[in-house]
C-alpha positions as CSV (number, residue, x, y, z in Angstrom):
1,X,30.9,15.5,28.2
2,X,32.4,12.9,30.6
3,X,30.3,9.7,31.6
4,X,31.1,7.0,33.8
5,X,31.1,3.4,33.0
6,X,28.1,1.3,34.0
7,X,27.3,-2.2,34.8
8,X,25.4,-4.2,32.1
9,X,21.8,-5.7,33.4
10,X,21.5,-9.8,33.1
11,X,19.0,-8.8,30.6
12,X,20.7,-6.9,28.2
13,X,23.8,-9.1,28.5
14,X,21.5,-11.7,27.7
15,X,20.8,-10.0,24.2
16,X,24.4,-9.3,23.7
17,X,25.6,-12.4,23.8
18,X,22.7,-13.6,21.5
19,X,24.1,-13.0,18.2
20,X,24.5,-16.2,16.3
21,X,25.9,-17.3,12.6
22,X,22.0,-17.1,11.6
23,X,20.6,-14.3,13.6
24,X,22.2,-11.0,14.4
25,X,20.4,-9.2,17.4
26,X,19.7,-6.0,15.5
27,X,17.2,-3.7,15.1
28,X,16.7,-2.2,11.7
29,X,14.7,0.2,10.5
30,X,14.6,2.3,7.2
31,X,13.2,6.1,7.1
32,X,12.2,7.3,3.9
33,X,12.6,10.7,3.5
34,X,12.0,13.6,1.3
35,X,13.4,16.2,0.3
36,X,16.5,14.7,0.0
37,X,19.0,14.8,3.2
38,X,22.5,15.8,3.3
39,X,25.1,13.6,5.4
40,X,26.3,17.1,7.1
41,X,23.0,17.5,8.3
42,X,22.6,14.0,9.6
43,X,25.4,13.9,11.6
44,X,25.4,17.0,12.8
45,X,21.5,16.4,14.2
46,X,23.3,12.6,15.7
47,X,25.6,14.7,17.7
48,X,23.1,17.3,18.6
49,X,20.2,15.0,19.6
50,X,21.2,11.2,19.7
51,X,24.6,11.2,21.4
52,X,22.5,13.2,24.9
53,X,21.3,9.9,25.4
54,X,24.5,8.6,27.1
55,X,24.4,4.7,25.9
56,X,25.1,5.7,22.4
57,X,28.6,6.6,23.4
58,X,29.6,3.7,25.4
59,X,30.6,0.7,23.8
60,X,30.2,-2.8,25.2
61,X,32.5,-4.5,27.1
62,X,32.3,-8.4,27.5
63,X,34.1,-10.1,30.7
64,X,33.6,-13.4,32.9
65,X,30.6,-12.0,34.9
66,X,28.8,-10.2,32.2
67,X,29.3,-6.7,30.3
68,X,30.0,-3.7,31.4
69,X,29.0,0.0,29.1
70,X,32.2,1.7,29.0
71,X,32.8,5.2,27.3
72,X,34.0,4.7,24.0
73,X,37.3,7.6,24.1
74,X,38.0,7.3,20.7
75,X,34.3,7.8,19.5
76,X,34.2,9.0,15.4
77,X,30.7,10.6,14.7
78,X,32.2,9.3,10.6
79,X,32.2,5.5,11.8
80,X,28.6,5.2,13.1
81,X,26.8,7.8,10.0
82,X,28.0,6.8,6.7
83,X,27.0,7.1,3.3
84,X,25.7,4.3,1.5
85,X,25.5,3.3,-2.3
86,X,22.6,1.9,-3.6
87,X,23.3,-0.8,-6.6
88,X,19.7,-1.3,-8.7
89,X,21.0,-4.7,-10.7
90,X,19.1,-5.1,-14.2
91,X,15.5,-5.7,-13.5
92,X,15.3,-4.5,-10.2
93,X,13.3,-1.2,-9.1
94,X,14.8,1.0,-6.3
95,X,13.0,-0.2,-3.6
96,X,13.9,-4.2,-4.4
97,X,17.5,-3.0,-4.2
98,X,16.9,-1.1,-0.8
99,X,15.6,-4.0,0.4
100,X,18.3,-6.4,-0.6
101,X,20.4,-3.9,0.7
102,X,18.5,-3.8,4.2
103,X,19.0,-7.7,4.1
104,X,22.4,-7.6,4.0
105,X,23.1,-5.2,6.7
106,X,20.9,-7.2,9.1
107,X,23.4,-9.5,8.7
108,X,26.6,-7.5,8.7
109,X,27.9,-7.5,12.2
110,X,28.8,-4.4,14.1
111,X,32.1,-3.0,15.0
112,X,31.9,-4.9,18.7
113,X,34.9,-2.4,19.4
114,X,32.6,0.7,19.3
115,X,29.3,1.4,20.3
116,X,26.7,-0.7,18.9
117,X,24.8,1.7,16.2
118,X,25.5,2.5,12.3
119,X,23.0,5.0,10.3
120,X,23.7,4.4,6.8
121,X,22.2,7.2,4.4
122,X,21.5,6.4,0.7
123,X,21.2,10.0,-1.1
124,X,18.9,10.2,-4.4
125,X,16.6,7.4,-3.5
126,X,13.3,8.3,-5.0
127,X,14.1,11.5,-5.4
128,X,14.8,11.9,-1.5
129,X,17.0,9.9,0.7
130,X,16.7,7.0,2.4
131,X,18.2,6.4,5.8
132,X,18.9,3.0,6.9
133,X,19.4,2.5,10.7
134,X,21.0,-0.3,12.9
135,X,21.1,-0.8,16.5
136,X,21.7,-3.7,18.7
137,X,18.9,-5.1,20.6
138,X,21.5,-4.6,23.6
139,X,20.7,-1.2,23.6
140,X,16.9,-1.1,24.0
141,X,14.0,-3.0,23.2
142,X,11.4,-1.3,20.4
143,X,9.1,0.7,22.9
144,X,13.1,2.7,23.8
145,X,14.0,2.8,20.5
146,X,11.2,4.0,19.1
147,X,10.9,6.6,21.6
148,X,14.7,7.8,21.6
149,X,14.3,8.2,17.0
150,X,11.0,10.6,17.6
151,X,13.3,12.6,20.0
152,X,15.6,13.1,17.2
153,X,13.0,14.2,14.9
154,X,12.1,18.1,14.5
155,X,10.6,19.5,17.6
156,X,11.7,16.4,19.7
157,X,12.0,16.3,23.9
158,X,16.1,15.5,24.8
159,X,16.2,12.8,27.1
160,X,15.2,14.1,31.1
161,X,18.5,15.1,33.2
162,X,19.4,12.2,35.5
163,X,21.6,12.3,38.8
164,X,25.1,10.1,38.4
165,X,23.7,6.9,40.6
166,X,26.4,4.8,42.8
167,X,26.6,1.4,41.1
168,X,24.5,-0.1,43.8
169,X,21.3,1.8,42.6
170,X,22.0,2.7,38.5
171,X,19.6,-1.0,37.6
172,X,16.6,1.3,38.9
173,X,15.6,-2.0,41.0
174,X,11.6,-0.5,41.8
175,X,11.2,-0.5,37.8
176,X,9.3,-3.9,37.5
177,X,6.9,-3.8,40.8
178,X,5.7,-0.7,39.5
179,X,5.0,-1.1,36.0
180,X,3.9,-5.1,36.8
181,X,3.5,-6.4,39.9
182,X,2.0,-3.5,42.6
183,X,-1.1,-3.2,40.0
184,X,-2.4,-6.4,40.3
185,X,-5.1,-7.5,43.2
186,X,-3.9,-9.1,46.5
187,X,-6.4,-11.8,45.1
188,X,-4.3,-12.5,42.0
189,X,-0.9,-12.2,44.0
190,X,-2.8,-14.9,46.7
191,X,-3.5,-17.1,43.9
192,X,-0.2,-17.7,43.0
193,X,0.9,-18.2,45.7
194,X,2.6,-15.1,46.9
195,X,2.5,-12.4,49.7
196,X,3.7,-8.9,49.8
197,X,6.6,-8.0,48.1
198,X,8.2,-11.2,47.7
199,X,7.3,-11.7,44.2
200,X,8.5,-7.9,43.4
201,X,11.6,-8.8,45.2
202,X,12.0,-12.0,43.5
203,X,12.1,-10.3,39.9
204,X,14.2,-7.1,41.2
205,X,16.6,-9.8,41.8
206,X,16.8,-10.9,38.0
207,X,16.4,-6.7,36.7
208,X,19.8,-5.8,39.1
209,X,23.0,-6.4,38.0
210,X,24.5,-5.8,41.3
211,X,22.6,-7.7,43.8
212,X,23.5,-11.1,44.7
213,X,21.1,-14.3,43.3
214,X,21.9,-16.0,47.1
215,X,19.3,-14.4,49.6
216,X,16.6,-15.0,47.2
217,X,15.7,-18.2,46.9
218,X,13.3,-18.9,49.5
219,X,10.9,-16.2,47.9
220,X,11.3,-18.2,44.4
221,X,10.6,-21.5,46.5
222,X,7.1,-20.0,47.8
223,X,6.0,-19.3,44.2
224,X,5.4,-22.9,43.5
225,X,2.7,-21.8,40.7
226,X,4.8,-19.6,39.0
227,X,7.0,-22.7,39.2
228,X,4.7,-24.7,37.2
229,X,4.0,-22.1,34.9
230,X,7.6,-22.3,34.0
231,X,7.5,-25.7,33.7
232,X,4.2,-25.2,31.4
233,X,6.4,-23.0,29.5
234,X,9.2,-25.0,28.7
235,X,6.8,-28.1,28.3
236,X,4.7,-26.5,25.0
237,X,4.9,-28.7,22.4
238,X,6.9,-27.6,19.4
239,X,5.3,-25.5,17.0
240,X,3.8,-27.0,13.5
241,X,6.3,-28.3,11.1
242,X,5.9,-25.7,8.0
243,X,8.1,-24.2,5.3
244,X,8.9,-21.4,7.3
245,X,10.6,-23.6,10.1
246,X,13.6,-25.6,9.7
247,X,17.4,-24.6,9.7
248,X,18.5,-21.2,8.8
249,X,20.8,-20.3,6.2
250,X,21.8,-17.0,7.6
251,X,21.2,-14.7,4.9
252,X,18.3,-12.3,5.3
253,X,15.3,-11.0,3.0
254,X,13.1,-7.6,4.1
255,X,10.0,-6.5,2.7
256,X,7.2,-4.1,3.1
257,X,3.7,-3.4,2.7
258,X,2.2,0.7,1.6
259,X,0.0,1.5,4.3
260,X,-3.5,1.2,4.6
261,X,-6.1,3.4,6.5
262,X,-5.9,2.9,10.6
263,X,-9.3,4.4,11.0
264,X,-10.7,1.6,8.0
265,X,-9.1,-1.0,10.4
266,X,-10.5,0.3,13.5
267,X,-13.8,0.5,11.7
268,X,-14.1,-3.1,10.8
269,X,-12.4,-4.0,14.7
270,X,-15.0,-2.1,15.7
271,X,-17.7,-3.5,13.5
272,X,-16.6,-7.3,14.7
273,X,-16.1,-6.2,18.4
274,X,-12.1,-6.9,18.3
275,X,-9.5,-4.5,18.7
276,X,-6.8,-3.3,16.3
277,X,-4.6,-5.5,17.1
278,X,-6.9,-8.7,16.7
279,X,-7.4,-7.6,13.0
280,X,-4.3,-6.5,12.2
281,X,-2.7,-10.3,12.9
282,X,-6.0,-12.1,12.0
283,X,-4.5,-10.3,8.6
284,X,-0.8,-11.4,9.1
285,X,-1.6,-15.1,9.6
286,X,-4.3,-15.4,6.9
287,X,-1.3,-13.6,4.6
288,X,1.2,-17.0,5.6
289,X,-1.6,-19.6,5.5
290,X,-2.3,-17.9,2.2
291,X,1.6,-18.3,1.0
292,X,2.0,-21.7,2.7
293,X,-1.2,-22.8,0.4
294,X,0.4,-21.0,-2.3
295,X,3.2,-23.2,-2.0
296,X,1.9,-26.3,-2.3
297,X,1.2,-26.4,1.8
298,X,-2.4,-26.9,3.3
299,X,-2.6,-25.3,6.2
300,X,-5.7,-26.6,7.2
301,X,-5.7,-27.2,10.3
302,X,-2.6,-25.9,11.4
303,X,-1.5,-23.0,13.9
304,X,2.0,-21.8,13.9
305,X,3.3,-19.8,17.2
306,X,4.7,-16.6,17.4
307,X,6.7,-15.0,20.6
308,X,5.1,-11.7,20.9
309,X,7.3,-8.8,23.2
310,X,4.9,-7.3,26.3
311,X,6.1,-4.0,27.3
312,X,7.0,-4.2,31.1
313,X,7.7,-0.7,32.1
314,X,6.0,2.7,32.3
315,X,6.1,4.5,28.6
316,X,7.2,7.5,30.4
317,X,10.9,6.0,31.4
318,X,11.3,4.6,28.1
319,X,14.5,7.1,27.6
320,X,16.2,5.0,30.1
321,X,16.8,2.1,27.5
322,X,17.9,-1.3,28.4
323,X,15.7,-4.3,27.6
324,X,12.3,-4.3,29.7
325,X,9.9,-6.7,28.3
326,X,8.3,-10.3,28.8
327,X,7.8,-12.7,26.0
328,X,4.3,-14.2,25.2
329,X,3.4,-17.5,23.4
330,X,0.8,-16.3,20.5
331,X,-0.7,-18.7,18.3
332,X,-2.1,-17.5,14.9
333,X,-4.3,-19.8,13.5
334,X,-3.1,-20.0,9.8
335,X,-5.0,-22.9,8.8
336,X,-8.5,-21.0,8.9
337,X,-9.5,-19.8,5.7
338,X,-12.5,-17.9,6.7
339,X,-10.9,-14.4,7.6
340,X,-14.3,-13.8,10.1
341,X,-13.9,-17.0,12.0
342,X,-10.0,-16.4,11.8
343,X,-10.2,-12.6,13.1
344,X,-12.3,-14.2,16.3
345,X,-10.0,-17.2,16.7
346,X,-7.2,-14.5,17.4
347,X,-9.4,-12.6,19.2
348,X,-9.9,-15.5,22.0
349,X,-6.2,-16.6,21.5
350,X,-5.4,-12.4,22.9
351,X,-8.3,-13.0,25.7
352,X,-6.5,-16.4,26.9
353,X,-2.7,-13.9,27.2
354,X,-4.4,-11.5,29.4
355,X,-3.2,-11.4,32.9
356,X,-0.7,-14.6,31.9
357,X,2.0,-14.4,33.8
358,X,4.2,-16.2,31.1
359,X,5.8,-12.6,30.1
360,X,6.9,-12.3,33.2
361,X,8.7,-15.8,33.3
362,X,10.2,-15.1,29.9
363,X,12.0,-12.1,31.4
364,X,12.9,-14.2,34.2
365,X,14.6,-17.0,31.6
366,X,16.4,-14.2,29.8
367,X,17.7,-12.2,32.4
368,X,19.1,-15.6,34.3
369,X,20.0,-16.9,30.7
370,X,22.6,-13.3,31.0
371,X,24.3,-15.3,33.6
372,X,25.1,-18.5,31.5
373,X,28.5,-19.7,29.4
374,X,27.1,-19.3,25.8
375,X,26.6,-22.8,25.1
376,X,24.0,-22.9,28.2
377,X,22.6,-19.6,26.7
378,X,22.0,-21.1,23.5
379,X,20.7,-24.0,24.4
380,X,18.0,-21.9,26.3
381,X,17.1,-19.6,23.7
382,X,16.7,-22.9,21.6
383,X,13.8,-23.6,24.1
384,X,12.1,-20.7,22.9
385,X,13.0,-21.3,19.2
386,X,11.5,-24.8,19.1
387,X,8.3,-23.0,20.5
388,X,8.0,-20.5,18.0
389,X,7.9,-20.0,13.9
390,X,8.1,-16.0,14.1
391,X,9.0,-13.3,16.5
392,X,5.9,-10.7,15.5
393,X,6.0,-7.1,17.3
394,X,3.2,-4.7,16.7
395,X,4.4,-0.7,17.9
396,X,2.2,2.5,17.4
397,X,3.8,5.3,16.0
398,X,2.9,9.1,15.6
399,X,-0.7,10.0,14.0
400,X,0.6,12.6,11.8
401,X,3.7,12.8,9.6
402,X,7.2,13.8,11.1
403,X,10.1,16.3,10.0
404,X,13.5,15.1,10.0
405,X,16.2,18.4,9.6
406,X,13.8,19.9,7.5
407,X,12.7,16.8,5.3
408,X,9.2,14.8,5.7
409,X,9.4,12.0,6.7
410,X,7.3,9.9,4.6
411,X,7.6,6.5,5.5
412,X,9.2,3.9,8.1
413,X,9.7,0.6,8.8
414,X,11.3,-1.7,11.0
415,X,12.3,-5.5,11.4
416,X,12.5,-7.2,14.8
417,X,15.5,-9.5,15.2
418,X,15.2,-13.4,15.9
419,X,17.1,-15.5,18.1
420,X,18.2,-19.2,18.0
421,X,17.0,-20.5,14.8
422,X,13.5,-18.8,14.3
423,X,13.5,-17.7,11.0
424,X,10.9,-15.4,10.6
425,X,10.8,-11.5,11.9
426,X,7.5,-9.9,12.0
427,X,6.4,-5.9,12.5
428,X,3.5,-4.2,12.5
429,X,3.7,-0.3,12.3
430,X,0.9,2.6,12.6
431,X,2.7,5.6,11.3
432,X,0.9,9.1,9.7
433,X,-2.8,7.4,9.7
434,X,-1.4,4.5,7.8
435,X,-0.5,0.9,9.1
436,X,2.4,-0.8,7.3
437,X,3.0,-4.3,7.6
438,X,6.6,-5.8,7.2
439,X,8.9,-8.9,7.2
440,X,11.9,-10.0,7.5
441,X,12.9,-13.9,7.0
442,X,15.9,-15.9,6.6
443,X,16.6,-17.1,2.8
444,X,16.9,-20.4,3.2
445,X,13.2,-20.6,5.0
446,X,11.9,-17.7,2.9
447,X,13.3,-16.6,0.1
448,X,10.5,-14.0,-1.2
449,X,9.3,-12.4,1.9
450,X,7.5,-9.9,-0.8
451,X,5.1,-13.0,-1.6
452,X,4.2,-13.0,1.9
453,X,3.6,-9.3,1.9
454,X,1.2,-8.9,-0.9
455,X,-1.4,-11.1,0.4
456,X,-1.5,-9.0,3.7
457,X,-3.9,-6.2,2.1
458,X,-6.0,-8.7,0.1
459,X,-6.7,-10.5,2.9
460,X,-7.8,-7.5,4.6
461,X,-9.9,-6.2,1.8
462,X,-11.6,-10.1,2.7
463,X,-12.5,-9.1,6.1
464,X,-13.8,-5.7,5.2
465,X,-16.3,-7.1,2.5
466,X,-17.5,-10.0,5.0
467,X,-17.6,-7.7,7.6
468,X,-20.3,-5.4,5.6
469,X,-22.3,-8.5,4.3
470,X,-22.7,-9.5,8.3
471,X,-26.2,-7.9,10.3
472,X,-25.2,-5.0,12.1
473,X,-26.1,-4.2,15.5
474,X,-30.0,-2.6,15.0
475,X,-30.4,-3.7,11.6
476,X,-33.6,-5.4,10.8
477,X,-34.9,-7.4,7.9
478,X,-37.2,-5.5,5.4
């Protein structure tokens, strides 16, 4: 199968260009599966299912303007699936090795030469395999990603048939005013300052590579409260000082939790009339208060900010790839020990994002940022790192167990990359009825993410007993 070259968005030249000697911008994740998987079978399902999704052939091609996808000609099925051995050093159980070994291909750069993906298999590990996979943030953002590895799974869709677009039209420029901007009220649009289109137009401008920035301005000018907004973003004070914020060392850690019942969290979300998603990260940042106190650090008092991805596109295009998706300021309030009072304290921190336009502006800053030298890029991207301790991402997956050539899969996780110097990767994963909480964290900040890790369950078997002791709706005293 021929394809054609294609221009890079300002977005996902943005993440190219991110990698740094502390943070590489890659997305692993590790399936454990079992039975055990042979490498034939692997790659023979990569050719058969991954490689219809065109990007996974094309390799990245840097140049004065940007990037460019180009067809890799010489593309070796051997160079991107590979076996892998996995060394378990005296004292250390199979799944401490995986991780160390996870850690060290976060930070083992990919061929820049070929496209941008490695699956690494490690046969035998707990009497299955495991399969380790890499893929640059370039590629997609987690809602693609995600939904490109369940098409690869037994029973998945392929990716739709697509036309060949002329250059003019392949950036797809109606994406963002119909996932974002055409839902909201002409009351909302009004008070921001903006009429009709102009604020769609305004942001097709960043999401197309091949439209000019000139001819746009004067819609920016008339958004003079988004203005502000941006000048509220870059204006946030920097985040807490803690021990997981300084300088990175550039050498990674991963860990992971086992899961624990969905339905018990949605019970007690339920229960305390939060969502999912306010328990789940009431649950992450009583786990670092809990490790910062642990450490001879009071949290009291103390809120540490993490930059949390908003999906900005329709789930149903998500096999299109590329990077769609704004960047919101959350702050978990580690310093309250009380996992009720926390759990509602996050609860009004989510309330206070909805309807923010600050995910928007984030997309904006990274998709201009995609037109800078690198040193301008960076010293943008620091903007956001002096903001933020972690990058936390929280991504549903299938309710029920997958198949994977014949083999259950059993387990997954993930770890989002960070950029600048943020030294702390956070991801939240509902897989199989089971939600799994992981970490990955720069050495020199974080040494034993695992320490981290193990107070996340404790700290939700907190909530659930306060949660029961509390008066239920309709309860009365006898």
């Amino acid at each position: 199968m021929t394809v054609a070259a294609e221009r890079m968005s300002r977005v996902d030249t943005a993440w190219l260009r991110m990698d740094n000697e502390v943070n590489l911008m890659m997305i692993v994740g590790v399936w454990l599966l079992t039975p055990a998987l042979t490498l034939e079978a692997l790659r023979e399902r990569i050719e058969a299912k991954l490689l219809k999704y065109e990007r996974f052939r094309h390799k990245a091609v840097a140049d004065a303007m940007g990037a460019t996808w180009v067809p890799d000609e010489h593309f070796d099925i051997e160079q991107h699936v590979l076996p892998a051995q996995l060394e378990v050093r005296e004292g250390e159980t199979e799944r401490h090795a995986l991780q160390r070994l996870c850690g060290e291909l976060a930070m083992t750069p990919l061929n820049p030469h070929r496209p941008l993906w490695q699956f690494h298999l490690i046969d035998g590990y707990e009497g299955g395999s495991a399969l380790v996979a890499r893929i640059h943030h370039c590629i997609g953002d987690g809602i693609a990603l995600i939904s490109v590895m369940m098409s690869i799974t037994d029973g998945g869709a392929d990716p739709p048939k697509r036309r060949v677009k002329p250059a003019e039209e392949q950036a797809e420029p109606d994406w963002l005013a119909d996932a974002v901007l055409k839902p909201l009220s002409d009351l909302t649009i009004k008070a921001i300052g903006m009429y009709g289109d102009g604020m769609a137009k305004s942001m097709d401008m960043l999401a197309n590579p091949y439209q000019p920035l000139l001819g746009s301005m004067d819609m920016a000018r008339s958004g003079v409260k988004v203005v502000n907004d941006v000048a509220a973003l870059a204006l946030m004070p920097d985040d807490s000082p803690t021990l997981l914020k300084g300088k990175p060392a550039g050498r990674k850690r991963v860990a992971w939790s086992e899961p624990i019942s969905l339905d018990a969290v949605k019970t007690i979300g339920k229960g305390l009339g939060c969502t999912v998603n306010d328990v789940l990260l009431s649950c992450a940042a009583g786990a670092i208060g809990e490790y910062l106190r642990g450490r001879g650090q009071d949290p009291a008092g103390k809120e540490i900010r993490a930059m949390v991805p908003v999906n900005l596109r329709p789930l149903d295009k998500a096999w299109q790839l590329g990077n769609r998706f704004g960047l919101a300021p959350l702050v978990l309030p580690i310093g309250i020990a009380n996992p009720v009072q926390r759990v509602y304290a996050v609860h009004r921190r989510m309330d206070e994002l909805k309807g923010s336009y600050q995910p928007l502006l984030a997309f904006a800053v990274l998709s201009l940022s995609g037109l800078f030298i690198k040193p301008v890029q960076d010293m943008v991207l620091g903007m956001f790192a002096k903001k933020a301790t972690a990058v936390m991402t929280n991504v549903p997956g299938p309710g029920v167990p997958l198949k994977f050539c014949g083999s259950t899969l059993r387990q997954n996780m993930f770890w989002v990359p960070a950029s600048g110097d943020i030294g702390v990767g956070v991801s939240i994963l509902s897989y199989g009825g089971g939600v799994q909480f992981g970490l990955i964290t720069d050495a020199g900040l974080c040494p034993e993410p695992q320490d981290i890790i193990d107070r996340f369950e404790p700290e939700f078997e907190k909530l659930t007993w306060l949660t029961m002791m509390l008066p239920w709706a309709g309860q009365t005293d006898i």
